[in-house]
N, CA, C and O atoms as a printed pandas DataFrame, in Angstrom:
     atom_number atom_name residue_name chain_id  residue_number  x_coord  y_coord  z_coord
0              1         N          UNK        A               1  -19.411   -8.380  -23.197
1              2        CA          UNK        A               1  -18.928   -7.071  -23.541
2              3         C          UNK        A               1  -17.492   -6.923  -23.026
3              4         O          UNK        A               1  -17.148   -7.485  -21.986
4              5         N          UNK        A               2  -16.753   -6.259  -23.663
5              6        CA          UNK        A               2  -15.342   -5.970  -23.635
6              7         C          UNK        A               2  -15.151   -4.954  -22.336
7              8         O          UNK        A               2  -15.965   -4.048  -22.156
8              9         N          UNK        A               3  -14.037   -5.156  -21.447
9             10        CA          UNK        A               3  -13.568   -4.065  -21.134
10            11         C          UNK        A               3  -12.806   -3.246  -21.273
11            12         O          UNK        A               3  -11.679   -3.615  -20.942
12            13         N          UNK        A               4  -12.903   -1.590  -21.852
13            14        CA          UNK        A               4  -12.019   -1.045  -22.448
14            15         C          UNK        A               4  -11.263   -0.272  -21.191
15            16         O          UNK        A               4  -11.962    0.015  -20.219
16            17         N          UNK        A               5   -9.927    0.056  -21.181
17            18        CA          UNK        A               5   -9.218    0.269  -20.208
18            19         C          UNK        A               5   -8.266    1.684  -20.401
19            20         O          UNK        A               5   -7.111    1.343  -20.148
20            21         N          UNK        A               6   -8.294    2.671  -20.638
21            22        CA          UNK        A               6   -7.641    3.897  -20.687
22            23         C          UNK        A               6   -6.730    4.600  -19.798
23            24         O          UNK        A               6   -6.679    5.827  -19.711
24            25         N          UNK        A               7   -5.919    3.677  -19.054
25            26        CA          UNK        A               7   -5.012    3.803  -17.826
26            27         C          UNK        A               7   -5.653    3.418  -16.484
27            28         O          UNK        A               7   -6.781    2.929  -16.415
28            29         N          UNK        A               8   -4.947    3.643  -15.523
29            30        CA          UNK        A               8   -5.009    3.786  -14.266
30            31         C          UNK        A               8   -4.966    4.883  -13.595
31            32         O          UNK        A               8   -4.022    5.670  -13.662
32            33         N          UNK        A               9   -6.029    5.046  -12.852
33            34        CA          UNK        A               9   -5.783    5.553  -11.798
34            35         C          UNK        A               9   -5.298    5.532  -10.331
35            36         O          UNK        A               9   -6.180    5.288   -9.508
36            37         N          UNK        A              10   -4.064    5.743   -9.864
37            38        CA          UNK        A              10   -3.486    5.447   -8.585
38            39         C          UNK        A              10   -3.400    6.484   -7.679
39            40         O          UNK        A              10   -2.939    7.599   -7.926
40            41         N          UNK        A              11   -3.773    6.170   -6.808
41            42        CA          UNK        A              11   -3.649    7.345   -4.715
42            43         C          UNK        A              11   -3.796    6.443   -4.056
43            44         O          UNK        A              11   -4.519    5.448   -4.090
44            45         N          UNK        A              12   -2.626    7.048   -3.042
45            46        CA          UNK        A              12   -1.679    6.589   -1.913
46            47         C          UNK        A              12   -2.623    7.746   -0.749
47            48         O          UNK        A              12   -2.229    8.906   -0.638
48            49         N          UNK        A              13   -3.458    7.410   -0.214
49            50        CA          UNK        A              13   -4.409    8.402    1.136
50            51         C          UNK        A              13   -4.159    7.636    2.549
51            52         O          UNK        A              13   -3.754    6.503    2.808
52            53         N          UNK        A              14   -4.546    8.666    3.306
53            54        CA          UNK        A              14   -4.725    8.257    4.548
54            55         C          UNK        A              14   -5.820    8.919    4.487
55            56         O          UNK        A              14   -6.155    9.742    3.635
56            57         N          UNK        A              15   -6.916    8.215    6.263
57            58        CA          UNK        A              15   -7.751    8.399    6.584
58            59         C          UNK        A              15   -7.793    8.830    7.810
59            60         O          UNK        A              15   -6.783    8.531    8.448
60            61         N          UNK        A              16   -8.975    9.717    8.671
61            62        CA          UNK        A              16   -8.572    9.350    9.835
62            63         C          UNK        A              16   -9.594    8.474    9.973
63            64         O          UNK        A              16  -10.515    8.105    9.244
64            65         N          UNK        A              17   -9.045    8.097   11.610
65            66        CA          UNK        A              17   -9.703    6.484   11.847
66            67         C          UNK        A              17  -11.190    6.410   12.032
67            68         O          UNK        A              17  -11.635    5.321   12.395
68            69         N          UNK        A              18  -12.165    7.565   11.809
69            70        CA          UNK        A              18  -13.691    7.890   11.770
70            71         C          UNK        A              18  -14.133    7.959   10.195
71            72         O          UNK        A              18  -15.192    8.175    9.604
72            73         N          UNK        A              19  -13.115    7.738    9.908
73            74        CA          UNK        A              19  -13.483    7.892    7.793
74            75         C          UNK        A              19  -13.898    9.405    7.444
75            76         O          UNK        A              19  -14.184    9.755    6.298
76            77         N          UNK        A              20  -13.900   10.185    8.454
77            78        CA          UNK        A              20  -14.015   11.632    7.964
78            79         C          UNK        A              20  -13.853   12.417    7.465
79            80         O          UNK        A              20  -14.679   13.278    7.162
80            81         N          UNK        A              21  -12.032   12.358    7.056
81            82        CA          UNK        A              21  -11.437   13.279    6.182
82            83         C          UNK        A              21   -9.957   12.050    5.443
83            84         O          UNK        A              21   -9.511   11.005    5.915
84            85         N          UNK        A              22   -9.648   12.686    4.370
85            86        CA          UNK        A              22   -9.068   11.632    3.832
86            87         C          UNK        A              22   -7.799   12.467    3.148
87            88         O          UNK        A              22   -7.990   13.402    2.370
88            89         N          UNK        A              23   -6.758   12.102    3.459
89            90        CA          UNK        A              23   -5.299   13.079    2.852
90            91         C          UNK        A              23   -4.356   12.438    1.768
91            92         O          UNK        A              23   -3.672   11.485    2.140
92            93         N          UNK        A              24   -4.261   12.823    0.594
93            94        CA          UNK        A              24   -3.822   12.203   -0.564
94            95         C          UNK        A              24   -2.436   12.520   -0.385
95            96         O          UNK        A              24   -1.923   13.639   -0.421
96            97         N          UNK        A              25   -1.939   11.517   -0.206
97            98        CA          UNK        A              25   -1.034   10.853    0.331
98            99         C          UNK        A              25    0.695   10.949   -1.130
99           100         O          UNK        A              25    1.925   10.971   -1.086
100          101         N          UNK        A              26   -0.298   10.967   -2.055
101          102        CA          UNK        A              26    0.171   10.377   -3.748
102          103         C          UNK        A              26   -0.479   10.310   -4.871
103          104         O          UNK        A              26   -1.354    9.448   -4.781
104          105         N          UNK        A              27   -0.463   10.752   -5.756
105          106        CA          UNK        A              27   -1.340   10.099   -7.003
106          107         C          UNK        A              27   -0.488    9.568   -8.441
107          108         O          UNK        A              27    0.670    9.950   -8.607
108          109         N          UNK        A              28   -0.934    8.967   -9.112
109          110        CA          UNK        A              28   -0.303    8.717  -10.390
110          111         C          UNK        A              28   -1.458    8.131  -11.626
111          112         O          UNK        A              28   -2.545    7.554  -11.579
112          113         N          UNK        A              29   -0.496    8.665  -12.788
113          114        CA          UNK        A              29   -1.503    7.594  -13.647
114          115         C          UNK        A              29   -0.991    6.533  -14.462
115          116         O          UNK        A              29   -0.213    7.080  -15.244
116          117         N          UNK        A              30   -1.004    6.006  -14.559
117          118        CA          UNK        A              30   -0.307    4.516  -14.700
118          119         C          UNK        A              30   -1.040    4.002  -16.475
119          120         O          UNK        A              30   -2.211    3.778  -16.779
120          121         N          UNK        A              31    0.025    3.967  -17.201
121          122        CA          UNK        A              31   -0.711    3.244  -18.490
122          123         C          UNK        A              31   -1.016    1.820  -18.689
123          124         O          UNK        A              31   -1.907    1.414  -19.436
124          125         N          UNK        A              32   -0.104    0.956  -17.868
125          126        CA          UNK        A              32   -0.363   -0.164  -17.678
126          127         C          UNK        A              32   -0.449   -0.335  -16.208
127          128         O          UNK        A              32    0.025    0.347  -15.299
128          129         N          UNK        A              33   -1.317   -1.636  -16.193
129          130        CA          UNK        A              33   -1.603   -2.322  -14.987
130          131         C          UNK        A              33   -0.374   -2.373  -13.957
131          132         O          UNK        A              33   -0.196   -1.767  -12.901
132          133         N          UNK        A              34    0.590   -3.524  -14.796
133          134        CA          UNK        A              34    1.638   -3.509  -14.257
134          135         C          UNK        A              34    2.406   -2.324  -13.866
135          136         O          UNK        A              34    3.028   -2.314  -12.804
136          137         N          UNK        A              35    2.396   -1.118  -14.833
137          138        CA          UNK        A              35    2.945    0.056  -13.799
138          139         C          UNK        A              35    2.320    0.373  -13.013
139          140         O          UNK        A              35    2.873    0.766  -11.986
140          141         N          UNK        A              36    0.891    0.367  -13.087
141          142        CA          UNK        A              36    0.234    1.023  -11.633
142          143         C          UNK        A              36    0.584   -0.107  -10.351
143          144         O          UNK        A              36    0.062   -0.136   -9.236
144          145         N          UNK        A              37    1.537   -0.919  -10.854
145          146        CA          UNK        A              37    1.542   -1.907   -9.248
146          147         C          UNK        A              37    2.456   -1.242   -8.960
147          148         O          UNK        A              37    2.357   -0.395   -8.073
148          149         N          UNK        A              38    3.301   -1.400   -9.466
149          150        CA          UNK        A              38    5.060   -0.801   -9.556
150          151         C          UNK        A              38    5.222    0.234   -8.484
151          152         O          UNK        A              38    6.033    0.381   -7.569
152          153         N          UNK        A              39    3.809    1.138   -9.053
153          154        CA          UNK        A              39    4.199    2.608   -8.256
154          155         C          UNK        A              39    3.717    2.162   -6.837
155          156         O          UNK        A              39    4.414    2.205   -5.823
156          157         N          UNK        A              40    2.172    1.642   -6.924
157          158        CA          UNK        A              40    1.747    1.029   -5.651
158          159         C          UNK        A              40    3.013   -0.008   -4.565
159          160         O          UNK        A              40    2.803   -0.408   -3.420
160          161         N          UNK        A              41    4.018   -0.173   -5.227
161          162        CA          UNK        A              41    5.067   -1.153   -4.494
162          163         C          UNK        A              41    6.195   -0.058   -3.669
163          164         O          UNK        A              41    6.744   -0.002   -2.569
164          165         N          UNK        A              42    6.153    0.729   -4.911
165          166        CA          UNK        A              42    7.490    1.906   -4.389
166          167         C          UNK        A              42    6.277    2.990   -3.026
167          168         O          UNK        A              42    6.745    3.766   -2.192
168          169         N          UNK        A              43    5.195    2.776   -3.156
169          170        CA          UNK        A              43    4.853    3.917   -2.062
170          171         C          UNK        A              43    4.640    3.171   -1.285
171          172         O          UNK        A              43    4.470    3.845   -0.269
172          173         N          UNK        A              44    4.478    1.787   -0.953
173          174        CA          UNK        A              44    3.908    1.148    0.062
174          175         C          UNK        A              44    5.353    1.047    0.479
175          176         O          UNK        A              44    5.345    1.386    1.662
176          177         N          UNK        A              45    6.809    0.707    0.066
177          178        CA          UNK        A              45    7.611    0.959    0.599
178          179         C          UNK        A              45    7.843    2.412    1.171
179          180         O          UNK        A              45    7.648    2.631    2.366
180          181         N          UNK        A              46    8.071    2.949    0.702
181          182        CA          UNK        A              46    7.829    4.605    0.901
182          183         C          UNK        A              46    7.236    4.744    2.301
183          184         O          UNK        A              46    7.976    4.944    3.265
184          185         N          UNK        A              47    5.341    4.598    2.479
185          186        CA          UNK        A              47    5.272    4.597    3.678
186          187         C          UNK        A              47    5.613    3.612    5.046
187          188         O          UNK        A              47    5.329    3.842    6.221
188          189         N          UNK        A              48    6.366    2.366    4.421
189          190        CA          UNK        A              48    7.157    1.211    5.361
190          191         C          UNK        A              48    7.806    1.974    6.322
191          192         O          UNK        A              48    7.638    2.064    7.538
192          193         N          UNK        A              49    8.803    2.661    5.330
193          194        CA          UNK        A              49   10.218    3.174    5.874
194          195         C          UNK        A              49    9.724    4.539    6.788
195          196         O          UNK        A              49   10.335    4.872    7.804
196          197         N          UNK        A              50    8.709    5.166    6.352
197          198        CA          UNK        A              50    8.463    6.518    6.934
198          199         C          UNK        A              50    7.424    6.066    8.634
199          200         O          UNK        A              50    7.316    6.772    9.636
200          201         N          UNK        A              51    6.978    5.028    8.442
201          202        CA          UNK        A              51    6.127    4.586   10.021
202          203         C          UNK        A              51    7.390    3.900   10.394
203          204         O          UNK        A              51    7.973    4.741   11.079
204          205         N          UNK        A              52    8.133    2.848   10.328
205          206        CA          UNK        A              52    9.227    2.563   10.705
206          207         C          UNK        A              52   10.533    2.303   10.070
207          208         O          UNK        A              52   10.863    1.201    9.630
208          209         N          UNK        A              53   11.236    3.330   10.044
209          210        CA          UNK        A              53   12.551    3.222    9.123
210          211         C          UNK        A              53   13.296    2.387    9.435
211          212         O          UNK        A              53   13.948    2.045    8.449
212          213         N          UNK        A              54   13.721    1.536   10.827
213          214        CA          UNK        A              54   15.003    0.790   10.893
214          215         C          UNK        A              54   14.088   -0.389   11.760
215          216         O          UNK        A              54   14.544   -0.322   12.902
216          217         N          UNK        A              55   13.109   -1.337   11.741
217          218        CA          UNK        A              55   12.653   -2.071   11.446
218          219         C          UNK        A              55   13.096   -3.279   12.709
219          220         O          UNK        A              55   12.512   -3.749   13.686
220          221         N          UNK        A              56   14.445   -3.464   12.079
221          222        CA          UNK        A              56   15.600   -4.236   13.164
222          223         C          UNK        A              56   16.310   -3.744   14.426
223          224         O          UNK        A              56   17.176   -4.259   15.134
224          225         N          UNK        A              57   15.507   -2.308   14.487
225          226        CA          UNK        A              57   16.599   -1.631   15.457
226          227         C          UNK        A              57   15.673   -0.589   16.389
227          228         O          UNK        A              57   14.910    0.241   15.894
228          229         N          UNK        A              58   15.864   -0.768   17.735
229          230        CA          UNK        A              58   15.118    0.059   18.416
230          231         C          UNK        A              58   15.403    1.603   18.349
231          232         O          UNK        A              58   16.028    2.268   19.175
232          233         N          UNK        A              59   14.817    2.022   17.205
233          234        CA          UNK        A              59   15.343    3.482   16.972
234          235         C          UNK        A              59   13.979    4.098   17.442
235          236         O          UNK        A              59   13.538    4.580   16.399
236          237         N          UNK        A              60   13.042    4.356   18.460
237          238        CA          UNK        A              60   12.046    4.450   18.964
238          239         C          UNK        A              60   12.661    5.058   20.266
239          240         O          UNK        A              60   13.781    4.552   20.337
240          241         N          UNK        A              61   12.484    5.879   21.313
241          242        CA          UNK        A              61   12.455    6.188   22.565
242          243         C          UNK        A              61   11.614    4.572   23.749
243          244         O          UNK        A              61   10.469    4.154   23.575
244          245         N          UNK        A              62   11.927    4.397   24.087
245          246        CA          UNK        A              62   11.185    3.187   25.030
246          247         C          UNK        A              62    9.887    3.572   25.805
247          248         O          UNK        A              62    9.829    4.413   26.702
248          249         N          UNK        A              63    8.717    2.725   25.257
249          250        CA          UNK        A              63    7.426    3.250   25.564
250          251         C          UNK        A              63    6.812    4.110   24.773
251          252         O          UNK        A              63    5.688    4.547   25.021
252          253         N          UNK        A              64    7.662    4.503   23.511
253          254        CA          UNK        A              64    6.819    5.394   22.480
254          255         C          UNK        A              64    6.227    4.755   21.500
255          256         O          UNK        A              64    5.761    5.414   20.571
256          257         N          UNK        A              65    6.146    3.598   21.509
257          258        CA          UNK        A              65    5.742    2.610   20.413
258          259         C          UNK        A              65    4.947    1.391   21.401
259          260         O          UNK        A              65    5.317    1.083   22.534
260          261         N          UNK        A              66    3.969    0.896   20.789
261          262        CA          UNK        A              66    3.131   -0.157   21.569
262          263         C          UNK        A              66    3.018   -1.533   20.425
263          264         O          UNK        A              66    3.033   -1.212   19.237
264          265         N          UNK        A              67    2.947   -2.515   20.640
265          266        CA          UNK        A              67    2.746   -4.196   20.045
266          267         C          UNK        A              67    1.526   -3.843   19.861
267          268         O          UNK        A              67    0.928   -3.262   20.767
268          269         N          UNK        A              68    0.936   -4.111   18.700
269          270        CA          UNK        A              68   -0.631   -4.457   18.837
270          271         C          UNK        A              68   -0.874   -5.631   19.538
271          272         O          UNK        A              68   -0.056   -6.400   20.041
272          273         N          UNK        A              69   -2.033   -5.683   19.518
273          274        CA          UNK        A              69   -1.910   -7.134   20.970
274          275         C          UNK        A              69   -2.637   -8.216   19.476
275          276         O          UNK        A              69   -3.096   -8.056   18.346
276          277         N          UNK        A              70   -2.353   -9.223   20.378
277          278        CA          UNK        A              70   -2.378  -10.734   19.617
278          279         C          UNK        A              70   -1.154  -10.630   18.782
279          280         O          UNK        A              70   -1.221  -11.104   17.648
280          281         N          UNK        A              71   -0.441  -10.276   19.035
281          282        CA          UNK        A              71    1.235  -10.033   17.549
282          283         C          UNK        A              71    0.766  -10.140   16.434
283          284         O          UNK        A              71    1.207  -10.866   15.544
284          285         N          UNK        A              72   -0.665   -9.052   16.345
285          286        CA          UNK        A              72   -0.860   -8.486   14.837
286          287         C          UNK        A              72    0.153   -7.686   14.702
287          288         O          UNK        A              72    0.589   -6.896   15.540
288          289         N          UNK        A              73    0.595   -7.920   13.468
289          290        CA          UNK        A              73    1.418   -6.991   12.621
290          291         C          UNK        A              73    0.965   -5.867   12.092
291          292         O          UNK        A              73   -0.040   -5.778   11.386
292          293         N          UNK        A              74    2.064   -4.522   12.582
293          294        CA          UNK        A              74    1.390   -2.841   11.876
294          295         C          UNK        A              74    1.431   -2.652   10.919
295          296         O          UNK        A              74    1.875   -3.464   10.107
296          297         N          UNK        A              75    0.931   -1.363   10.580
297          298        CA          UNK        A              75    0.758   -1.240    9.215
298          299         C          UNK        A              75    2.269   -1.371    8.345
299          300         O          UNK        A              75    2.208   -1.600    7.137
300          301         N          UNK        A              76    3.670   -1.206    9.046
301          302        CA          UNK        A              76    4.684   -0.812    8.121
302          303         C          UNK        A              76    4.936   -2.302    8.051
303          304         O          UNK        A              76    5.287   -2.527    6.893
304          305         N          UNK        A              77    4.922   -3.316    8.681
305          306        CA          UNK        A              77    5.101   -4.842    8.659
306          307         C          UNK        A              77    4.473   -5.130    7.591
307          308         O          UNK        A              77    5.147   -5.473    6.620
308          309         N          UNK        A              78    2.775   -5.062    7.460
309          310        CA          UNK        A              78    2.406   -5.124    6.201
310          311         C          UNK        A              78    2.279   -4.299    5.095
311          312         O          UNK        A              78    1.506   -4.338    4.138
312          313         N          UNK        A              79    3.037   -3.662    5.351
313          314        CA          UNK        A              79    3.303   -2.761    3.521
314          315         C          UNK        A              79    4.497   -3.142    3.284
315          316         O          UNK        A              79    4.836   -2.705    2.184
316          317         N          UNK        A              80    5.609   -3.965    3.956
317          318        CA          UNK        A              80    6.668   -4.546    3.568
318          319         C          UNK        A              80    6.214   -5.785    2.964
319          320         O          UNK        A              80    6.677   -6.224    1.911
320          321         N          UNK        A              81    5.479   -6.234    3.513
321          322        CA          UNK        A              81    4.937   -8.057    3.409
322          323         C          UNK        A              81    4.490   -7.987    1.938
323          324         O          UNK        A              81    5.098   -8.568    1.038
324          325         N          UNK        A              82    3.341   -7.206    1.743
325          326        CA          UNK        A              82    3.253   -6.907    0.170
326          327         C          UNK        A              82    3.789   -6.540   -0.533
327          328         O          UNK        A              82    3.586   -7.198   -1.553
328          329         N          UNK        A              83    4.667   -5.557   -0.735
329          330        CA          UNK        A              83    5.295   -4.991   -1.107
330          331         C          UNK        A              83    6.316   -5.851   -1.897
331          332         O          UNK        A              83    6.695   -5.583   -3.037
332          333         N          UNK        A              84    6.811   -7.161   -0.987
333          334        CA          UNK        A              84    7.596   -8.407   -1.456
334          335         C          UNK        A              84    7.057   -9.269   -1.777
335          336         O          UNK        A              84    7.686  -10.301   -2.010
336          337         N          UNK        A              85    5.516   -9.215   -1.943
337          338        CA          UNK        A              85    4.792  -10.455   -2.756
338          339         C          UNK        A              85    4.462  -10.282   -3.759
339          340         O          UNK        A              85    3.418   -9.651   -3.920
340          341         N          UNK        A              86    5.268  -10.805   -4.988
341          342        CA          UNK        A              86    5.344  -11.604   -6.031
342          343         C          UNK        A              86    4.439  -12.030   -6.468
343          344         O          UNK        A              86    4.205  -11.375   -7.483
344          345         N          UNK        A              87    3.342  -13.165   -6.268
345          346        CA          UNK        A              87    2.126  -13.147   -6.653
346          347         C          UNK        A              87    0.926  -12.617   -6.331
347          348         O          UNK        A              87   -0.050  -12.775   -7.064
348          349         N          UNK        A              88    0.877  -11.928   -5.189
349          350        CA          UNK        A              88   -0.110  -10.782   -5.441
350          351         C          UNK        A              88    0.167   -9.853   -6.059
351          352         O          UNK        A              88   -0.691   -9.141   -6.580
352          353         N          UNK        A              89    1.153   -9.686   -6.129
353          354        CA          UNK        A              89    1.000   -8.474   -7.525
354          355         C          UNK        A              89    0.690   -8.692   -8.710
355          356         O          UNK        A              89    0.210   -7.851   -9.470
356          357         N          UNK        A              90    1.013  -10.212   -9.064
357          358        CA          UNK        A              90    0.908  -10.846  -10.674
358          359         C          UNK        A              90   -0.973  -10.798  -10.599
359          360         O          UNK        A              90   -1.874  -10.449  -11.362
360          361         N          UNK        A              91   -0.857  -11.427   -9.065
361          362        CA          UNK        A              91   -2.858  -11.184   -9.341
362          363         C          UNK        A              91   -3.483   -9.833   -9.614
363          364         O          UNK        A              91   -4.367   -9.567  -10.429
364          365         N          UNK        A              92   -2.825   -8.999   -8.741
365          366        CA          UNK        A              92   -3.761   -7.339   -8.948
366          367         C          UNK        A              92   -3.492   -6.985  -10.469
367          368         O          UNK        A              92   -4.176   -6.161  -11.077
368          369         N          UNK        A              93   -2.760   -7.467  -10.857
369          370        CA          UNK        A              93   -2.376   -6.737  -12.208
370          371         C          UNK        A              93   -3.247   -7.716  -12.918
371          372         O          UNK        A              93   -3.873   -7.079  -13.764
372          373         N          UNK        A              94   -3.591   -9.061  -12.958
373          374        CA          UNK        A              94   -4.936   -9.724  -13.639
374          375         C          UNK        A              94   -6.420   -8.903  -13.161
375          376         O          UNK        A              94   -7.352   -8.678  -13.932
376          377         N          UNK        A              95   -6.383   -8.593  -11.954
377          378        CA          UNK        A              95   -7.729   -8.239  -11.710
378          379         C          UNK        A              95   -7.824   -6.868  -12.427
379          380         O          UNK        A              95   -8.760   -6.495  -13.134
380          381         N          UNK        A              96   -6.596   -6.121  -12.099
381          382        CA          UNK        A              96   -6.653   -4.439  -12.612
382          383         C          UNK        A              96   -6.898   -4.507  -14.577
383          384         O          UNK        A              96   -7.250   -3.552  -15.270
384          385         N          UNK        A              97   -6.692   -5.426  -14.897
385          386        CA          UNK        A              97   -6.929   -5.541  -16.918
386          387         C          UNK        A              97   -8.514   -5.695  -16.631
387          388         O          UNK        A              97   -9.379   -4.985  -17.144
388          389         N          UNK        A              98   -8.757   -6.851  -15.632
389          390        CA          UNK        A              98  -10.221   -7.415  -15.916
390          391         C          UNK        A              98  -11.154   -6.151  -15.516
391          392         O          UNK        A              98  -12.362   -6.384  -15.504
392          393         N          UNK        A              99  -10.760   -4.935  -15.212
393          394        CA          UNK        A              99  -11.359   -3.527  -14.768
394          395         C          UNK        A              99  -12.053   -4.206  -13.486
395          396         O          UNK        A              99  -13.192   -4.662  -13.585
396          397         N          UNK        A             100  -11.347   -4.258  -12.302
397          398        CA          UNK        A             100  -11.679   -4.266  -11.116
398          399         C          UNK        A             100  -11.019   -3.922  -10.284
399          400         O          UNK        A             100  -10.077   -4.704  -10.155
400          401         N          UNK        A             101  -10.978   -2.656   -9.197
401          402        CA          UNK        A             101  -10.299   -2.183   -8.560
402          403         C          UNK        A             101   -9.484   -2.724   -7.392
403          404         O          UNK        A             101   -9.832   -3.801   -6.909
404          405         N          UNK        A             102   -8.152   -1.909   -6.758
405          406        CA          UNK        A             102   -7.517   -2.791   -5.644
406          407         C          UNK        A             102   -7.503   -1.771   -5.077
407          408         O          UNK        A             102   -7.555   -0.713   -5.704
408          409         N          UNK        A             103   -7.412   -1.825   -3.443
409          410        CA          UNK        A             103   -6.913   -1.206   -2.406
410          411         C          UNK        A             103   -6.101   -2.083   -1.380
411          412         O          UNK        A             103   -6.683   -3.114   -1.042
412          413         N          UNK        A             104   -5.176   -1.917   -0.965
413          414        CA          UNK        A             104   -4.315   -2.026    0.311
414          415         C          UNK        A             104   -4.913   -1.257    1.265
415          416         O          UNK        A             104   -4.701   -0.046    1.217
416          417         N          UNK        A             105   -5.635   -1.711    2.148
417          418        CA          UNK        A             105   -5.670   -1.405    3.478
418          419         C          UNK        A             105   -5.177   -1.712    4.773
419          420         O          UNK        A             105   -5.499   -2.861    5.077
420          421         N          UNK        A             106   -4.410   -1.039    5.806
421          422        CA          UNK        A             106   -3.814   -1.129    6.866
422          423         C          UNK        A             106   -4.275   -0.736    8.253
423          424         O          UNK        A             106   -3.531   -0.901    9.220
């Protein structure tokens, strides 16, 4: 059987960290796959810049910011990281035709 596909649906949420309440962050509707990445690229930049805007530069007060331990990378590290990958996006946009959903989680 075929899958028929009538746009996308896209939201950009936060959670809090108990899964309790959930704040829509963004929404869009996307006619193609490929635009619904597009937008998913521009907000994941979007929230990059808004958790850490200058990235290279201690624009932070000292001690207001903590390393996750093991030098996991935060969430704005990885919404940049994706954000610049090239073939995961070529993939979400195969999986998003084949009608199967994506989320970015951080």
């Amino acid at each position: 059987m075929a899958v028929i596909i009538d746009g996308f649906e896209c939201r950009a949420v936060a959670q809090t960290p108990d899964r309790s309440r959930e704040f829509c962050l963004g929404a869009y509707r996307a006619d193609t796959a490929g635009e619904a990445v597009a937008w998913l690229r521009g907000q994941a930049a979007r929230f990059a810049r808004g958790l850490d805007p200058r990235p290279d530069e201690g624009w932070a007060p000292r001690g207001a910011l903590l390393a996750l331990p093991g030098g996991l990378p935060g969430p704005a590290q990885l919404m940049r990281s994706w954000e610049r990958d090239g073939q995961a996006h070529a993939d979400i946009v195969r999986y998003l035709w084949a009608g199967f959903h994506f989320s970015l989680l951080t």
